[in-house]
C-alpha positions in Angstrom: 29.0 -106.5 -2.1 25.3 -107.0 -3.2 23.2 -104.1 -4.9 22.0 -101.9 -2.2 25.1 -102.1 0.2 26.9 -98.8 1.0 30.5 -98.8 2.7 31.5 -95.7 4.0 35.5 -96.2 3.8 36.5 -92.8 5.3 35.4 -89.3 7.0 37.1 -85.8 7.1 34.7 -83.9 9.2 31.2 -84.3 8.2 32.7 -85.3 4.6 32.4 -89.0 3.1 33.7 -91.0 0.8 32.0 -94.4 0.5 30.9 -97.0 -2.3 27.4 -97.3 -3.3 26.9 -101.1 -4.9 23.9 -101.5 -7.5 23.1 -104.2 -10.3 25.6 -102.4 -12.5 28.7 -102.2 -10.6 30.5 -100.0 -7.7 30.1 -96.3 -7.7 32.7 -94.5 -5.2 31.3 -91.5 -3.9 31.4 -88.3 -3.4 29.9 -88.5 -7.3 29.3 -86.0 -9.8 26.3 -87.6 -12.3 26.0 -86.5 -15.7 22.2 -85.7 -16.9 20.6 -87.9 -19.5 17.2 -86.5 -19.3 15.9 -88.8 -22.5 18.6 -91.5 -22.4 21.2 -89.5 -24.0 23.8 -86.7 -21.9 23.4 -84.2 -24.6 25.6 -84.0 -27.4 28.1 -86.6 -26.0 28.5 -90.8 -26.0 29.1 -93.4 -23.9 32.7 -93.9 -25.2 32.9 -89.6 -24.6 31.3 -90.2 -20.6 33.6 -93.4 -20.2 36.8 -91.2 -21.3 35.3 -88.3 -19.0 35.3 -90.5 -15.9 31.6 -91.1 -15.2 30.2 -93.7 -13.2 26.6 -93.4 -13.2 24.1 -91.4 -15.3 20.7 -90.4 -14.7 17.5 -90.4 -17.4 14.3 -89.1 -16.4 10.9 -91.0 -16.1 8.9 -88.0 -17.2 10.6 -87.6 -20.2 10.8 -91.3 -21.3 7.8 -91.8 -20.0 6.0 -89.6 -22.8 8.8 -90.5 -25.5 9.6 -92.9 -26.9 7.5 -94.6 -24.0 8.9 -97.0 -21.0 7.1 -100.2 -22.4 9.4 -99.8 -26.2 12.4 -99.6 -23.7 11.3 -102.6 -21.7 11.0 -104.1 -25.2 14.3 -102.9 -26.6 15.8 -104.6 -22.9 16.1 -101.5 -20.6 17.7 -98.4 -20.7 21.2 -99.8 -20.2 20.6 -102.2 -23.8 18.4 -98.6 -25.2 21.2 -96.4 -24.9 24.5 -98.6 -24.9 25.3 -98.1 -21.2 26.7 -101.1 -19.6 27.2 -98.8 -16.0 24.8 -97.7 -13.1 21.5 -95.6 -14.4 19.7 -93.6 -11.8 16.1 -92.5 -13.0 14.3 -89.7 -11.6 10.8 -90.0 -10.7 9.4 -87.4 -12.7 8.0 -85.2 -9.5 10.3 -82.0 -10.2 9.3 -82.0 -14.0 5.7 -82.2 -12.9 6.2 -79.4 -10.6 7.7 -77.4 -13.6 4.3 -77.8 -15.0 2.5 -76.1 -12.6 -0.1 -74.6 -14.5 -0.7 -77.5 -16.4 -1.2 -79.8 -13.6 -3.6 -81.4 -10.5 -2.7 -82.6 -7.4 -4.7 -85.4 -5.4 -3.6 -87.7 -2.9 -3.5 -90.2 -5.2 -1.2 -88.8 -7.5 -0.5 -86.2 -9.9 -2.9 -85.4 -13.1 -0.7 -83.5 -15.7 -0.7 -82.5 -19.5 1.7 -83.4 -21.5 4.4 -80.5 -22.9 4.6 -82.7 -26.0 1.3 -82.6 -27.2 -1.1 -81.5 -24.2 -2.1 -85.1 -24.0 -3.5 -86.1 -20.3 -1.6 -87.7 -18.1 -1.4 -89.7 -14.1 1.3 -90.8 -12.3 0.5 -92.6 -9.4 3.6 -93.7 -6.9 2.5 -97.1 -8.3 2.9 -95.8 -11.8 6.3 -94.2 -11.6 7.6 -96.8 -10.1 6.2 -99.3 -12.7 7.8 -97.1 -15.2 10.8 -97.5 -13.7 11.0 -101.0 -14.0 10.4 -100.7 -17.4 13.4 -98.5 -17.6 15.5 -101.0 -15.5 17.6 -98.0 -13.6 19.4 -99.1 -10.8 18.1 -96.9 -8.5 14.6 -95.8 -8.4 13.1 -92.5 -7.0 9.9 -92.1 -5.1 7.7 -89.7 -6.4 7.4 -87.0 -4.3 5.7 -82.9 -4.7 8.2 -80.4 -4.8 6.9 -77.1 -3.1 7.6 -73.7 -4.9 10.3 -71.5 -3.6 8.5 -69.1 -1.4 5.3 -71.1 -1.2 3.9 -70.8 2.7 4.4 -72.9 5.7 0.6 -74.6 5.0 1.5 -75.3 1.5 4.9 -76.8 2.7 3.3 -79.1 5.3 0.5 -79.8 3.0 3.6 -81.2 0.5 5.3 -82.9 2.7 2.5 -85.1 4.0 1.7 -86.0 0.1 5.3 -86.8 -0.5 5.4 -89.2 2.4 2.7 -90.7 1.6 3.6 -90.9 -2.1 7.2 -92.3 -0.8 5.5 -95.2 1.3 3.0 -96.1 -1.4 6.0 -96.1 -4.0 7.7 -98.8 -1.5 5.2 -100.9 -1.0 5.1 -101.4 -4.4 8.4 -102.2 -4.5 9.3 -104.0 -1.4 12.8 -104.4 -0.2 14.2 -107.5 -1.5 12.0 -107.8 -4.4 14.7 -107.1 -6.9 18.3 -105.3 -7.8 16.6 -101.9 -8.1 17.2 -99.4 -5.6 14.6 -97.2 -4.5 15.5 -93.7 -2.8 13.3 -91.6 -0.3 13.2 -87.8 -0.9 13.2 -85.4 1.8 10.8 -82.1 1.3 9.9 -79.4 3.8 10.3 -76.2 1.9 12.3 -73.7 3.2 11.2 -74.3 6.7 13.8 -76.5 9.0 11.4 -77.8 11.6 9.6 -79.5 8.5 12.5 -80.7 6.6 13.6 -82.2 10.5 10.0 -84.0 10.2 9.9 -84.8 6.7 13.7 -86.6 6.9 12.2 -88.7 10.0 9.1 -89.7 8.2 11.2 -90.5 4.9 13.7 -92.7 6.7 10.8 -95.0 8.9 10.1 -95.9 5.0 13.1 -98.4 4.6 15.2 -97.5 1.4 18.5 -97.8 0.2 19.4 -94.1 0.1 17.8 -90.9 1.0 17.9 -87.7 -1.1 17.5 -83.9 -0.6 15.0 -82.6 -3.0 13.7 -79.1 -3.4 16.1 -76.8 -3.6 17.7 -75.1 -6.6 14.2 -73.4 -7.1 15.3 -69.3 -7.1 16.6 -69.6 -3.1 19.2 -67.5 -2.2 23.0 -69.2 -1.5 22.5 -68.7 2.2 18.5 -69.7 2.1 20.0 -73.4 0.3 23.2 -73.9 2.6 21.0 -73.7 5.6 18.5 -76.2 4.9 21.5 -78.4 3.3 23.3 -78.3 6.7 20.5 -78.5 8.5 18.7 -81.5 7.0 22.1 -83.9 6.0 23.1 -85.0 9.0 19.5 -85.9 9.8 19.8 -88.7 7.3 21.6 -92.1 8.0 24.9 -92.4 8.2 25.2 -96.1 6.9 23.3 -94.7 3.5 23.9 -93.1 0.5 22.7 -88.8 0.4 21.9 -87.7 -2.6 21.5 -84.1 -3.4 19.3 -83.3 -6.0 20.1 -80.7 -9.0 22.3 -78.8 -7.5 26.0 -78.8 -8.9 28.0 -75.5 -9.3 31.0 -76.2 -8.2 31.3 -74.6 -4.7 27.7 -76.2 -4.7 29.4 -79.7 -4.7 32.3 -78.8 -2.4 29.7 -77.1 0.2 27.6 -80.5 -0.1 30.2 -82.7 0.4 31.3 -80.5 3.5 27.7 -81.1 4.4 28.2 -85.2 4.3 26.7 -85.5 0.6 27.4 -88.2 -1.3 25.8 -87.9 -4.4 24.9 -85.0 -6.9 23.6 -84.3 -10.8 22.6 -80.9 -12.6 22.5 -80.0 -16.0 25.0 -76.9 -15.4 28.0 -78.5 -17.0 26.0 -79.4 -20.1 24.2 -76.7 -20.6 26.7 -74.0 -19.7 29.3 -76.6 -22.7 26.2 -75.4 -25.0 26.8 -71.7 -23.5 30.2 -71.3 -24.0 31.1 -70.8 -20.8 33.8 -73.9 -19.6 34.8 -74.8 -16.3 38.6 -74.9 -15.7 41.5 -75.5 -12.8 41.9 -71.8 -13.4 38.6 -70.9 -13.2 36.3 -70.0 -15.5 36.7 -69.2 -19.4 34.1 -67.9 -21.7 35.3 -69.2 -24.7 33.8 -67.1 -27.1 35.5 -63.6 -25.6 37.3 -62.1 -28.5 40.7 -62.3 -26.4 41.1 -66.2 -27.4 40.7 -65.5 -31.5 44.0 -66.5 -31.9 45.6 -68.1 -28.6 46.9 -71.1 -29.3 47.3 -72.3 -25.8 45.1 -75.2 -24.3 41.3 -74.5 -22.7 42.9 -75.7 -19.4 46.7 -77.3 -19.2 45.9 -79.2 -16.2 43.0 -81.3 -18.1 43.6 -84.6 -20.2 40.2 -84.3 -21.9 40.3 -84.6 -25.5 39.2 -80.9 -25.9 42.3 -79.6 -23.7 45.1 -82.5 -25.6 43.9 -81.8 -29.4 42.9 -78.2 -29.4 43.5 -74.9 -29.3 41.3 -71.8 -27.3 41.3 -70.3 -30.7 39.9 -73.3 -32.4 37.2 -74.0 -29.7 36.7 -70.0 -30.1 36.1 -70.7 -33.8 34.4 -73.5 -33.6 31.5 -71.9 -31.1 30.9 -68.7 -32.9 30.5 -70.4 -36.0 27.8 -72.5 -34.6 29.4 -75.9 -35.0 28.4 -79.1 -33.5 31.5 -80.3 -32.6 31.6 -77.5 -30.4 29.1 -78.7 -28.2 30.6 -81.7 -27.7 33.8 -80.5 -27.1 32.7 -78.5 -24.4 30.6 -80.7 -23.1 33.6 -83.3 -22.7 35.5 -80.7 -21.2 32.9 -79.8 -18.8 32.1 -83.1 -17.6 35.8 -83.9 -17.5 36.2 -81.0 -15.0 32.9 -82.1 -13.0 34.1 -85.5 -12.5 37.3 -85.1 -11.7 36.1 -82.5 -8.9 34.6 -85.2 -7.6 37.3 -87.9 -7.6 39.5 -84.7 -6.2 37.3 -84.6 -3.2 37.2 -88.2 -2.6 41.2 -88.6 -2.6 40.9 -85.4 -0.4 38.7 -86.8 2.3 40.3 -90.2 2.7 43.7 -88.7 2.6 42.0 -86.2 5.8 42.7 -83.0 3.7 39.4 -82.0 2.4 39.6 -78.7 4.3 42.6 -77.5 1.9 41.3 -79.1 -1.1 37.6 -77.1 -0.9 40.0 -73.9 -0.3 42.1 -74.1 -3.2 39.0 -74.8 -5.4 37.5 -71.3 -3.7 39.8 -69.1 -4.5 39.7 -69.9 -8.0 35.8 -70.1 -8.0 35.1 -67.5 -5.3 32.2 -65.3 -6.0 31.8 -67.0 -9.3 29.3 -70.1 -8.8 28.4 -70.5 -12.6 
């Protein structure tokens, strides 16, 4: 397989497990990816995501953009060579953080004019500049920059977004033609909350030829309901012979429902910031870990993991070791976490190509039922 090609290997309903090929190696899909905003998955290494099972990270072009700057990572050889990552790298383009920044930015159909959260510096990102960034960065796959319309914001606003984003997706290709290179480059799908505009939006996004399309724009204060709609509604819209990425959502009936859906891919920084939280994600549901009830229980976090929180320690000394503030807490549970993310994943894909994904998603539900995190 060459970078780029995506086998789909099996199907249990609408769900899919496939393998995505990039300049880095396989990933098998349905996949969980860890979040390393700044080139660094909070708190843990690369020997800590190997041993948790992860094939592909993400860093953000925003963030690396402004610090330490995408031109001292091209010099330092990449991102892979910055941060001792010898697998896949996916990089965000930036948009969502942008939109985060709402009152500290300007929209033109050129790009984006922003200030910095650093130091209020100003800023542009141009599809041609994010994607020239992320060169620089040397991810494997690339993300068009698109606009990312508020939750609630009106239909006019919506449409008015999703014309920028296709135009912002096309620009970003053709500055980055197909064949140009091993980097990937993945449309985004907009639309708002509005399913004749997500319908338009996915058949705009897919005339612009790219390796692998992506939901974004959800996860913004929807309801459940509100974001399994548009999910269900828009997936199947997107090729079958590519990649689907769903963007920053992850609890873990989130994951379960996507890959229902015919999602391949996922992130979100839940698992890693709920690790800093205290609150861990287990075969037996969830455990706050710093509930006086585990001061002195000696058992295991979760006997059914083989992370190196679950095989060396006790609940009592994670306990100890959260309410007394201490780092190795937060990597603990963040090993744990990810651990547990990753190997939902890899459940799910064993599940669909042995045609049992139905059974699988229900026993993870009625441990996680009314809980999503």
């Amino acid at each position: 397989m060459k970078p780029g090609e995506f086998i789909l290997e099996a199907t249990d309903g609408a769900a899919r497990a496939g393998t995505l090929m990039t300049a880095h190696g396989a990933v098998r899909t349905p996949v969980f990816m860890p979040v390393g905003t700044v080139g660094s998955v909070k708190s843990v290494d690369p020997d800590d995501l190997n041993a948790a099972g992860a094939q592909i990270i993400l860093g953000n072009t925003y963030h690396l953009y402004l610090r330490p700057g995408d031109d001292l990572v091209a010099r330092r050889g990449g991102l892979h060579r910055f941060m001792a990552w010898d697998q896949p790298i996916l990089t965000d383009s930036g948009g969502f953080q942008v939109f985060s920044l709402s009152a500290l930015r300007k929209l033109t159909p050129e790009g984006v004019e922003f200030r910095s959260h650093l130091d209020g510096s100003a800023h542009f990102f141009s599809p041609e500049k994010v994607v020239s960034i992320q060169r620089n960065l040397g991810s494997d796959i690339m993300m068009v920059l698109d606009e990312c319309p508020p939750y609630g914001a009106d239909r006019d606003y919506a449409a008015r977004s999703l014309e920028l984003s296709a135009n912002w997706a096309a620009a970003c290709r053709a500055a980055y033609p197909q064949g140009s290179g091993d980097q990937l480059l993945f449309g985004i799908v907009q639309g708002g909350f509005y399913e004749d505009l997500r319908a338009e939006s996915a058949a705009r996004t897919i005339d612009i030829p790219c390796e692998g399309y992506a939901l974004g724009g959800l996860s913004v204060g929807e309801s459940k309901p509100e974001m399994l709609a548009i999910m269900r509604h828009t997936a199947p819209l997107l090729p079958a012979g590519k990649p689907r990425y769903l963007m920053g959502v992850g609890t873990p009936l989130d994951i379960l429902d996507g890959i229902e859906a015919g999602i391949d891919m996922f992130d979100c920084v839940l698992p890693t910031r709920n690790a800093r939280n205290g609150t861990l994600f287990t075969t037996q549901g969830r455990v706050n870990i710093k509930r006086a009830e585990f001061r002195e229980d000696d058992g295991p976090l979760d006997p059914n993991c083989p992370c190196l929180a679950c095989r060396r320690f006790s609940r009592a000394y994670l306990r100890h070791l959260y309410v007394s503030r201490e780092l190795l807490s937060y990597r603990l549970n963040t090993i744990h976490n990810l651990t547990y993310f990753l190997a939902l994943a890899a459940g799910a894909r064993r599940a669909i190509q042995e045609g049992r994904f139905a059974a699988y998603k229900a026993g993870v539900e009625a441990v996680y039922g009314g809980t999503q995190g």
